[in-house]
DRENPA-3360 file (N, C-alpha, C; in nm, 2 decimals, always signed):
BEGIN
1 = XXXXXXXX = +6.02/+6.88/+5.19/+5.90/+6.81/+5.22/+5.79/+6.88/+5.16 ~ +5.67/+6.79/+5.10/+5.57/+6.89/+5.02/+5.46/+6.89/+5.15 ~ +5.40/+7.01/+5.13/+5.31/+7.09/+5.19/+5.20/+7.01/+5.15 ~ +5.10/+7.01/+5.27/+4.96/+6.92/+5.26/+4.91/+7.08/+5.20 ~ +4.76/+7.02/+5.12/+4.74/+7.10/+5.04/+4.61/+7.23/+5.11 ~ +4.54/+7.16/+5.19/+4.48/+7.22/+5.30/+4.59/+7.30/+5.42 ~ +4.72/+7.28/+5.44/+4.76/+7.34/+5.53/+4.81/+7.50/+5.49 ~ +4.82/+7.61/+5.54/+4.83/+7.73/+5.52/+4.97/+7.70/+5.52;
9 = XXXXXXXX = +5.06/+7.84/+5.40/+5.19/+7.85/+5.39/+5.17/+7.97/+5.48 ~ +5.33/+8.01/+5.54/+5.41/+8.13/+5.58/+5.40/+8.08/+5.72 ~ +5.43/+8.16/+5.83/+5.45/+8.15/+5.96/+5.31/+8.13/+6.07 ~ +5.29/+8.05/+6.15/+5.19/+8.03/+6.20/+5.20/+8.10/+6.34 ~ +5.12/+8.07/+6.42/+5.08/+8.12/+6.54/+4.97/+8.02/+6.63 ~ +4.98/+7.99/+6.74/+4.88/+7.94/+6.84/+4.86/+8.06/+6.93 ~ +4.73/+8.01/+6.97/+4.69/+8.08/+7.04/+4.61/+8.03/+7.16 ~ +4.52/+8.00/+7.27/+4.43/+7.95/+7.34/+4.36/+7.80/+7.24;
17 = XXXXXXXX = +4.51/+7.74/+7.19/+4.47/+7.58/+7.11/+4.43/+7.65/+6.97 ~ +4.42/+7.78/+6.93/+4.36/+7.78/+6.77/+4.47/+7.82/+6.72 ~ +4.52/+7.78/+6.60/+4.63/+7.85/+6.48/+4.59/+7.94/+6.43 ~ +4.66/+8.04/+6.40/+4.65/+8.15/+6.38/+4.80/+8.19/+6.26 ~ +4.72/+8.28/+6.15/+4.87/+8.29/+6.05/+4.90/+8.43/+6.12 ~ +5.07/+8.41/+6.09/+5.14/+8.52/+6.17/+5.18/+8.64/+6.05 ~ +5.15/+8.56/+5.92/+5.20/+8.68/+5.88/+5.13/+8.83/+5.86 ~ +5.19/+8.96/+5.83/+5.10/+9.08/+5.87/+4.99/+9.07/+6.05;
25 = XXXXXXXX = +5.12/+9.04/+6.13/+4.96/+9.00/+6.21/+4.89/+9.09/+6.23 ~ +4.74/+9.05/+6.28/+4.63/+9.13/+6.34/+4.55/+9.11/+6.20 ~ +4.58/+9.15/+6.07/+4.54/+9.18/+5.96/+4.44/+9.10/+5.95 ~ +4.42/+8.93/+5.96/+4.29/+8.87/+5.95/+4.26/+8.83/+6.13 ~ +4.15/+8.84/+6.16/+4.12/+8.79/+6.33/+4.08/+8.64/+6.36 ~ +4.07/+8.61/+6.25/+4.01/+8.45/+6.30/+4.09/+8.35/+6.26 ~ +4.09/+8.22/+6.34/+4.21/+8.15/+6.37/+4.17/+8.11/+6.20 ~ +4.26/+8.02/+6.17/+4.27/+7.94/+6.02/+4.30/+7.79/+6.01;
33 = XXXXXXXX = +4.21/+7.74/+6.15/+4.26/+7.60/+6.17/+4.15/+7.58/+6.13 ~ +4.14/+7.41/+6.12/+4.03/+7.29/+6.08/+3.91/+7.36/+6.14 ~ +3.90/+7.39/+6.30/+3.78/+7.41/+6.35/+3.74/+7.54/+6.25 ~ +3.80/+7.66/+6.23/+3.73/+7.75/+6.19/+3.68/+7.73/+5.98 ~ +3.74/+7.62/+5.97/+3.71/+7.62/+5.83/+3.57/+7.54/+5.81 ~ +3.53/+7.46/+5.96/+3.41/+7.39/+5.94/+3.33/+7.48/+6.01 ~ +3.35/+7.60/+6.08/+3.27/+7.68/+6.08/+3.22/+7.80/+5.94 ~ +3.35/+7.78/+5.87/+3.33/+7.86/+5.74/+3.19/+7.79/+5.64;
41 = XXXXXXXX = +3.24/+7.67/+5.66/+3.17/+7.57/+5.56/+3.02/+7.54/+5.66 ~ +3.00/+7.58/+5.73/+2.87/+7.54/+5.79/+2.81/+7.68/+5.80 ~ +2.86/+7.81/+5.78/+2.81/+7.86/+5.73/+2.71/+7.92/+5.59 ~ +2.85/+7.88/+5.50/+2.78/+7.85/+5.36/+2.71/+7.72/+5.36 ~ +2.64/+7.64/+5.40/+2.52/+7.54/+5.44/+2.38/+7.60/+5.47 ~ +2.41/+7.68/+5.59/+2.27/+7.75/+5.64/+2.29/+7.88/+5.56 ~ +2.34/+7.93/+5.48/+2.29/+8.07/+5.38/+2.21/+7.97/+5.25 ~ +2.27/+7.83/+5.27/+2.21/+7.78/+5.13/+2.07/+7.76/+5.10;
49 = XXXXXXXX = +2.07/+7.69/+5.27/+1.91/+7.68/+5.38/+1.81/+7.81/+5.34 ~ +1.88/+7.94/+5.39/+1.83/+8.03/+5.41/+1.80/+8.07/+5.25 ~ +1.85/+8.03/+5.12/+1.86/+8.06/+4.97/+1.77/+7.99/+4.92 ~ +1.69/+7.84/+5.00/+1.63/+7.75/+4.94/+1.74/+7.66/+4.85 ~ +1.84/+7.66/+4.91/+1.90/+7.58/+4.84/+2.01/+7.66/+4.71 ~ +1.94/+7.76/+4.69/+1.99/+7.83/+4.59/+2.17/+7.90/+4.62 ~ +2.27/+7.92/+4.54/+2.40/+7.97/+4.52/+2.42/+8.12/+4.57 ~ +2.33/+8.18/+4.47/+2.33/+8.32/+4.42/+2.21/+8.35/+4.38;
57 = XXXXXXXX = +2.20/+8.55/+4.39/+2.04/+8.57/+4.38/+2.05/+8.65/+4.25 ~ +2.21/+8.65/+4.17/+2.16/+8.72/+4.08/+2.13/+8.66/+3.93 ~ +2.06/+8.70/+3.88/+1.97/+8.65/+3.73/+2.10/+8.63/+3.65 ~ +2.16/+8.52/+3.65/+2.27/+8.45/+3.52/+2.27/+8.43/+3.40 ~ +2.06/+8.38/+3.41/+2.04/+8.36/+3.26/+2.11/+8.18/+3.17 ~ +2.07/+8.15/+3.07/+2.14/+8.00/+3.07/+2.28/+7.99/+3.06 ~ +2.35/+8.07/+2.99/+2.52/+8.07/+2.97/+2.56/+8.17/+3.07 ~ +2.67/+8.07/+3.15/+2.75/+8.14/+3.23/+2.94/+8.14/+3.19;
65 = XXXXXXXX = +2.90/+8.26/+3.12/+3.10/+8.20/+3.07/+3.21/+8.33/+3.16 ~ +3.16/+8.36/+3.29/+3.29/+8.42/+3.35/+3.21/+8.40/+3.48 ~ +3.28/+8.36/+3.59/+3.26/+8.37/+3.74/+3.39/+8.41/+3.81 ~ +3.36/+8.52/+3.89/+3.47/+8.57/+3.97/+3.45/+8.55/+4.13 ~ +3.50/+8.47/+4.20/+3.49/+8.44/+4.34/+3.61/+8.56/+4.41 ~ +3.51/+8.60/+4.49/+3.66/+8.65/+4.55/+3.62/+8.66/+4.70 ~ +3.76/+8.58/+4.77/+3.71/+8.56/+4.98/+3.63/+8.44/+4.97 ~ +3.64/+8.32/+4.88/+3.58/+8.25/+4.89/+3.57/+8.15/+5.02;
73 = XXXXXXXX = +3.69/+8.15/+5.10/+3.69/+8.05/+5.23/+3.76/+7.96/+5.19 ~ +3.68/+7.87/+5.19/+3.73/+7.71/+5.20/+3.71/+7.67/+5.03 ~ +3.61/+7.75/+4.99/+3.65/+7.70/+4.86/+3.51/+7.66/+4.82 ~ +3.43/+7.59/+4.91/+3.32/+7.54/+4.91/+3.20/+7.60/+4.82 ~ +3.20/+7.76/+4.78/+3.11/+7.78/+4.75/+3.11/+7.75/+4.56 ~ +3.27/+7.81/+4.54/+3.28/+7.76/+4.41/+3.34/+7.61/+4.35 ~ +3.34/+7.54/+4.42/+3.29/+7.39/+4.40/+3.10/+7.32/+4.38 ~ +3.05/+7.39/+4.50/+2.92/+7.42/+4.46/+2.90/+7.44/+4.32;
81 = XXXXXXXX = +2.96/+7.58/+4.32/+2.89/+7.60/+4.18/+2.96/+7.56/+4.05 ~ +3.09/+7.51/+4.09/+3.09/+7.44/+3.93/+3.05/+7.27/+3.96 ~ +2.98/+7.21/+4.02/+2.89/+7.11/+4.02/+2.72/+7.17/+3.97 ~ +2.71/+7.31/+4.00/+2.55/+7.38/+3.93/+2.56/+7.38/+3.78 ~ +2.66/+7.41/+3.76/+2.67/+7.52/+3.57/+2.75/+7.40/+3.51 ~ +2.74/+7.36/+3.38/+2.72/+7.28/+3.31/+2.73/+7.29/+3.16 ~ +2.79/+7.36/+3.06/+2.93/+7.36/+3.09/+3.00/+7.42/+3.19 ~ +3.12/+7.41/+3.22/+3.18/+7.45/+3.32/+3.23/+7.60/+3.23;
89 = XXXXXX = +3.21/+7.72/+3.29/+3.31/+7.83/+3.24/+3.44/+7.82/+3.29 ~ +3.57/+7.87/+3.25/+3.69/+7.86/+3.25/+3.69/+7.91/+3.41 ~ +3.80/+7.84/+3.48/+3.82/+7.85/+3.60/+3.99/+7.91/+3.59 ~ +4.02/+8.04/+3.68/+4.12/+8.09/+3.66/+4.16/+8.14/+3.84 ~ +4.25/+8.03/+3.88/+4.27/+8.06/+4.02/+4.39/+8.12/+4.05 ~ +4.28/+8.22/+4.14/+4.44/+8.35/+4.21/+4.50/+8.35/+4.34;
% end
């Protein structure tokens, strides 16, 4: 059966109602269910608030031909920003 594409692979874990991944446990502390992903994503919301709206503070300049995300979360930030940059630079997911 195929895996929904939002759901985490490897062994899970509940806890007090939150999912939690089991593998390496302890290694990350916060659950990795829906609730904590809309807390991830409402985070990057209010840094955007806090940015004026802005991505990133550092000087890009007009061509952007390499972006490296890394710990992105949910993903949200670098969807953001390839909806900002225009051409798109080459997207290379790890």
């Amino acid at each position: 059966m195929a895996q929904a594409a939002n759901e985490p692979e490897g062994p899970l874990q509940a806890d007090n109602g939150r999912r939690y991944h089991a593998f390496r446990e302890g290694a990350y502390l916060v659950p990795n269910d829906d609730e904590e992903q809309d807390r991830m994503d409402l985070g990057h919301h209010i840094y955007r608030l806090v940015l004026g709206g802005d991505l990133f503070l550092a000087p890009l300049g007009d061509k952007v031909k390499r972006v490296l995300d890394l710990g992105t979360g949910t993903g949200i930030w670098a969807m953001d920003f390839a909806e900002y940059t225009f051409p798109h630079p080459p997207a290379y997911h790890i």
